[in-house]
SEMARMAR-270852 format. One record per residue (C-alpha): residue in three letters; x, y, z. Coordinates in steps of 0.2 Angstrom, whole numbers, plus 5000, padded with zeros to 4 digits. Last residue first. Layout:
N
alaXYZ;...
***
This chain:
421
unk494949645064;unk494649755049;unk493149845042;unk492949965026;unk491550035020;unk491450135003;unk490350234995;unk490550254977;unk489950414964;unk490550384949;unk490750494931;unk491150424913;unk489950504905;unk491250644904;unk492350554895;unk492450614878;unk492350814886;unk493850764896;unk493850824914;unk493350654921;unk492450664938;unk492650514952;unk491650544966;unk492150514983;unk491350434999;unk492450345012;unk491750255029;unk493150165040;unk493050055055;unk494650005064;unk494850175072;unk493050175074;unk491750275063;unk493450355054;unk492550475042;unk493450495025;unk492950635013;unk493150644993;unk493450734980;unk494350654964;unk494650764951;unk495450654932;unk496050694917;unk496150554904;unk497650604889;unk497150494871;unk497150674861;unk497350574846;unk499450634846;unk500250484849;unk502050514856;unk501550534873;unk500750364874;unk499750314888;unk499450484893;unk498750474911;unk498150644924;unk497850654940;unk497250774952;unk496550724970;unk495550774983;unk495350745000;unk494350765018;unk494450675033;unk493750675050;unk494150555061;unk495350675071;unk494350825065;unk494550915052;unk496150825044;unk496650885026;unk497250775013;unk498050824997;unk498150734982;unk499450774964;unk499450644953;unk500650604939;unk500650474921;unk501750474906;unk501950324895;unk503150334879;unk502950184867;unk504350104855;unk503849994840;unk504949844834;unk503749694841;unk503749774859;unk504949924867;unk504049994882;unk504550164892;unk503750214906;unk503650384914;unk502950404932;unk502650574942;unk502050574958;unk501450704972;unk501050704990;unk500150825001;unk499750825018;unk498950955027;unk498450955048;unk500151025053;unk501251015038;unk501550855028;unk502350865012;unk502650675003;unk503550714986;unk503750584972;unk504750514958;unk504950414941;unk505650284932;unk504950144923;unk505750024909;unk505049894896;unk505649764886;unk504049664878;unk504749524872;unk503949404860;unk505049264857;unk505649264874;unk504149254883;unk502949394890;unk503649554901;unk505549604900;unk506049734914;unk506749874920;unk506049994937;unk506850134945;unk506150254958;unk506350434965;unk505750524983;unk505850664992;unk505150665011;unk504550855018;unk504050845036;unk502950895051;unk502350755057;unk500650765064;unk499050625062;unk499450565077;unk498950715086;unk497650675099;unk498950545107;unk497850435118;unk498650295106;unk500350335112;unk501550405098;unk503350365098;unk504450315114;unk505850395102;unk507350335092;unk506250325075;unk506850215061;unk506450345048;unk506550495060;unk504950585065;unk504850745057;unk506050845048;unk507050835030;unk506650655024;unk507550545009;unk506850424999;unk507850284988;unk507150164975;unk507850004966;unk507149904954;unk507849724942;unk506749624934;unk507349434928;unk507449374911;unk507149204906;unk505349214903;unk503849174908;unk504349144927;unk503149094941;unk502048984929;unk500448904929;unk499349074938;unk500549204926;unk502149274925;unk503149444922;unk504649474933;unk505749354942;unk506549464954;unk507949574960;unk508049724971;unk508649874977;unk507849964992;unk508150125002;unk507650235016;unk508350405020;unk508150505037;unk506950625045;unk507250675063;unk508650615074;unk509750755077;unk510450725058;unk509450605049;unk508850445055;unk509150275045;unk508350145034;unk508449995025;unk508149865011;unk509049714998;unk507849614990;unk507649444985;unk506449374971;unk504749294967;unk503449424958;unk504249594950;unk502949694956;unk501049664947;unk500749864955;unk501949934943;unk501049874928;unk501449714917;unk500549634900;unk499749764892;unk500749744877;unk501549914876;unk501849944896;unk500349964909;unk499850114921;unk499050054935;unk499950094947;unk500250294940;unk498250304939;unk498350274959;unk496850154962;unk495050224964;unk494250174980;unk495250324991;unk496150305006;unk497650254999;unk499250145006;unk500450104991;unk501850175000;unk501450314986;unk501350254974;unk503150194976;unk502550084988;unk502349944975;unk503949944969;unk504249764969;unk504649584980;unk503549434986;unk504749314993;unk506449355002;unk506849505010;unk508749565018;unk508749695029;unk510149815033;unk509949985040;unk508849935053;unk509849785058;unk510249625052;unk508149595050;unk508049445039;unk506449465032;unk505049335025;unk503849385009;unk502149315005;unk500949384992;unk499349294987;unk497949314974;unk496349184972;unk495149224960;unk493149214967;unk492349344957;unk492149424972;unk493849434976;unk495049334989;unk496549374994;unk497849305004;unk499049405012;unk500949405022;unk502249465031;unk503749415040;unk505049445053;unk506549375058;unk508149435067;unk507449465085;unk506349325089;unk505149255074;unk504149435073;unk502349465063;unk501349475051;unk499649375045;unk498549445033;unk496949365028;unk495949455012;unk494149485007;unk493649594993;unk492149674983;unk491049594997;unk489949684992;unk489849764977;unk488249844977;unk487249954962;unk486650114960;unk485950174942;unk486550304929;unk486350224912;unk487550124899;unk486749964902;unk487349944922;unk489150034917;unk488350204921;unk488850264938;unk488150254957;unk489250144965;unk488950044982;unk490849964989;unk491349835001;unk492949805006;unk493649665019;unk494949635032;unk495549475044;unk497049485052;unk497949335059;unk499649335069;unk498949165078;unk499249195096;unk500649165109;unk501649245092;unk503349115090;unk504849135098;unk506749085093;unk508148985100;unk509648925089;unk509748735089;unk511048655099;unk512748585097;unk513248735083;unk512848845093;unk513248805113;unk513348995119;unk511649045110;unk510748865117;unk510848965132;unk509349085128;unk508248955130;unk507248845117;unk505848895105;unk505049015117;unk502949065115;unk502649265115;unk501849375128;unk500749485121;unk501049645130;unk502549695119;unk503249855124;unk504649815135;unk504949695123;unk504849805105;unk505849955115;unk507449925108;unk507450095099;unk506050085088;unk504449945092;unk504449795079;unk504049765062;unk505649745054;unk506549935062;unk505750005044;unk503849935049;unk503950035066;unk504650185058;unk503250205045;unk502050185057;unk502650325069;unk502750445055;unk500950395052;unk500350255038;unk498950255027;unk497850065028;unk497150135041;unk496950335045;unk498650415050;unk499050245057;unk500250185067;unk499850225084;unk498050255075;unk497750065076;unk497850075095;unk498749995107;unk498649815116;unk500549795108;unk500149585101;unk498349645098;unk498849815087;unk500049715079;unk498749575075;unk497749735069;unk498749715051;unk498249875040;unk498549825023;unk497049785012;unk495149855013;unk493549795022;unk491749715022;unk490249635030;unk489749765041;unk489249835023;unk487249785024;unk486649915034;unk487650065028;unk487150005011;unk485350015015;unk485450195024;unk486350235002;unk484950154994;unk483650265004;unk484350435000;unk484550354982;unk482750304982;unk482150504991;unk483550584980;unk482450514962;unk483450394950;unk483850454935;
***
């Protein structure tokens, strides 16, 4: 074991060396194109505020009408307003950003755990990951998003999706479709993945976080009564299991849908002048959100199928400085005659200290198969504490402690340094 002077040492050398790096999701082309500041939408990036989550369901623009008057990026015109009273004799006008919609992020982790020849060493994973986002608005209907990933073991991943914004309440999406944000809006702080994601039917082929791949997808929102809270929904269709050669393995497509509704807080699609980025208290919204979500598909080619289903839930409490969320996942997979069970939940909490200041746990616990009896179930704690350095600068340390007495060699200790610009 290595002494606390060395891993004093190790730990001043990765703060050194991780400017290189960051994590996914947050887009700071918004925070360009608005000149505000990423905590107007973020609790703590990639996690969004109520503010946040209204600004992406109005098709990422500002609630209310307000996305020109608060638009300070002024963008380029496609043609005249005119060209309106004259379609079908002219081309219907549009805008593009006046700048490239570009964000660039990375992640870069130091882990102290025992995969280096089954003894407790530190070792760098930097850059773990590197990944381009570009999002944004074409005029008032169309809106898109978009990222490119790149790993350190140099694979290539990439997700695009375009919308056609009828209205808050009505969206249509093509592209890159799924459940991903069942777990939960698929936004974590932490370096560990949400065990429900990650949870895979019988043949190993398909987890939550894989979506359903190529498709089209029906989405919305709307404010509850007096303008707080409000539902948001999504159905969709797609084509399911496939690999780097093919977009579709079989001929089955994957069908989801998932529905949330909100008592308090900030409403869904907002309605307000929202949150200013001098705002101490972004990190406020006083709310309780139920959730629940449906999955079926078919994973791997016709003559071995692998039918599997998913449902599950959640619940997203934030009062005052606390937020809690909690999800429950069962899967069921039917593959070469046999049925499997899956169970996996997670309870976290989050606690502001100060505004940049973070700390959190998490409990969660994966059986996957409930009908085998082996004592197979990993429990997990995860402590940790986030420190915003800047609001687009973010330092996390957690430590990943099995509860099982089979595991418990298992622990990790990972500092993590995230950057986005």
């Amino acid at each position: 074991m290595k002494s606390p002077s060395s891993f004093v040492l190790t730990i001043i050398l990765l703060m050194g060396l991780s400017l290189l790096v960051r994590e996914t999701q947050a887009i700071p082309s918004f925070a360009r194109k608005y000149k505000t500041s990423c905590s107007t939408c973020h609790y703590a990036f990639p996690k969004l505020n109520g503010f946040g989550k209204a600004f992406k369901n109005n098709g990422y623009r500002y609630p209310a009408g307000q996305d020109l008057e608060m638009t300070k990026e002024e963008p380029v015109s496609l043609g005249a307003d005119a060209y309106k009273k004259v379609w079908p004799n002219a081309i219907w006008p549009s805008d593009i950003p006046g700048t490239a919609p570009i964000a660039l992020n990375a992640i870069g982790r130091f882990h102290y755990d025992n995969t280096v020849n089954d003894k407790k060493s530190g070792y760098f994973e930097i850059p773990s990951v590197f990944d381009f986002f570009y999002g944004g608005t074409l005029g008032d209907k169309i809106s898109y998003f978009g990222e490119v990933e790149l790993t350190r073991t140099a694979d290539v991943e990439y997700q695009f999706a375009v919308n056609y914004d009828f209205k808050p309440g009505f969206h249509l999406k093509l592209g890159s479709v799924g459940l991903e944000d069942a777990t939960p809006d698929h936004l974590t702080l932490t370096a560990e993945d949400y065990n429900v994601g990650s949870l895979q039917n019988q043949s190993g082929t398909w987890q939550l976080t894989d979506g359903a791949g190529g498709g089209l997808e029906l989405w919305g929102a709307g404010n509850g009564p007096g303008g707080k809270g409000g539902f948001t929904y999504k159905v969709g269709i797609g084509n399911g299991h496939s690999d780097d050669n093919n977009f579709d393995l079989n001929r089955k497509k994957d069908y989801y849908g998932r529905i949330t509704y909100k008592i308090g807080g900030l409403g869904e699609i907002g309605g307000t002048t929202g949150q200013a980025s001098n705002q101490s208290e972004f990190y406020i919204d006083n709310s309780l959100r139920f959730g629940a979500f449906v999955y079926k598909g078919t994973a791997n080619p016709d003559s071995t199928r692998d039918k599997f289903s998913v449902i599950g839930g959640d619940i997203d409490w934030w009062y005052k400085r606390f937020n809690m969320t909690a999800v429950v996942l069962q899967m069921k997979s039917k593959y070469l005659g046999t049925n499997r069970n899956s169970l996996a939940w997670f309870v976290e909490g989050n606690y502001v200290i100060y505004p940049w200041l973070i700390g959190r746990a998490r409990y969660e616990s994966t059986d996957p198969d409930t009908n085998d009896n082996s004592n197979q179930v990993e429990n997990n704690i995860l402590p940790g504490i986030v420190v915003m350095l800047r609001a687009n600068v973010r330092l996390s340390m957690e430590y990943l402690k099995p509860l099982d007495k089979s595991r418990k060699a298992d622990d990790r200790f990972t500092i993590q340094f995230n950057l986005a610009f």
